[in-house]
C-alpha positions, -999 to 999 in steps of 0.1 A, spaced: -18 -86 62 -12 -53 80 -16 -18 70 4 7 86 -5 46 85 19 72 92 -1 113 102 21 138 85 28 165 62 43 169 22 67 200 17 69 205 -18 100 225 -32 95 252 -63 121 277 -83 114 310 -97 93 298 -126 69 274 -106 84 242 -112 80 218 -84 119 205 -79 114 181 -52 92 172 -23 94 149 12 71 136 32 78 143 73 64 118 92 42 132 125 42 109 157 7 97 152 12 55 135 -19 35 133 -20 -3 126 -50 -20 113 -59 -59 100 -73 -66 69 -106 -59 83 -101 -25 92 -95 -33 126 -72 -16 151 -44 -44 158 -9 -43 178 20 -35 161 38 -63 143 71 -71 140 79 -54 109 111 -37 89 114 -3 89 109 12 55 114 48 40 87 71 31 110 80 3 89 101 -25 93 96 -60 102 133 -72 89 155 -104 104 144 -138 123 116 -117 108 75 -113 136 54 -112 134 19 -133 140 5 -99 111 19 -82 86 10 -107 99 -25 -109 94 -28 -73 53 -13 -73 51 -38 -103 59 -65 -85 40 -55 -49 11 -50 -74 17 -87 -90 17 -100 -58 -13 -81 -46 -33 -93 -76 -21 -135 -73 -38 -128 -38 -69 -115 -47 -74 -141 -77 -71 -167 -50 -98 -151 -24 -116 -150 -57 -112 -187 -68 -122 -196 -30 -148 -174 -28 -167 -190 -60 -158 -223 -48 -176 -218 -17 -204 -201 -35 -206 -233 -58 -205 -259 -30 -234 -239 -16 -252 -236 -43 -251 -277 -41 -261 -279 -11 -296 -294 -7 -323 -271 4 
């Protein structure tokens, strides 16, 4: 796994009574891409995707059915490190001394 992070700013958009109507994220020139450790690797092959904002009073079904399922995903993952994690903890545990 990759993680990719994008330096920028977040102009948010008010009216006359303080409301924020809308925001977007503009993306600066600085892109970092690290491993799963944290370390500085070279950039992948990867799709491009939008740093599109969900906006005030506004989360499409869509959009949350889409973090649902990257967050289903995410957590399957980390019940597996989990299960192989304790099984090596158990086989060392057996392990004579």
């Amino acid at each position: 796994m990759k993680n990719k992070t994008t330096i920028g700013f977040v102009t948010q958009f008010y009216d006359d009574e303080g409301k924020c109507t809308s925001q977007e994220f503009v993306a600066g020139d600085q892109v970092d891409w690290e491993d799963e450790d944290g370390e500085t690797c070279d950039v992948p092959e990867h799709e491009y995707h939008t740093f599109d904002m969900v906006q005030p009073d506004h989360v499409p079904l869509d959009s949350l059915l889409l973090h649902l399922e990257k967050l289903r995903k995410h957590l399957t993952e980390l019940r597996g490190q989990l299960a192989t994690y304790e099984a090596e903890d158990y086989n060392r545990q057996q392990e004579p001394t």
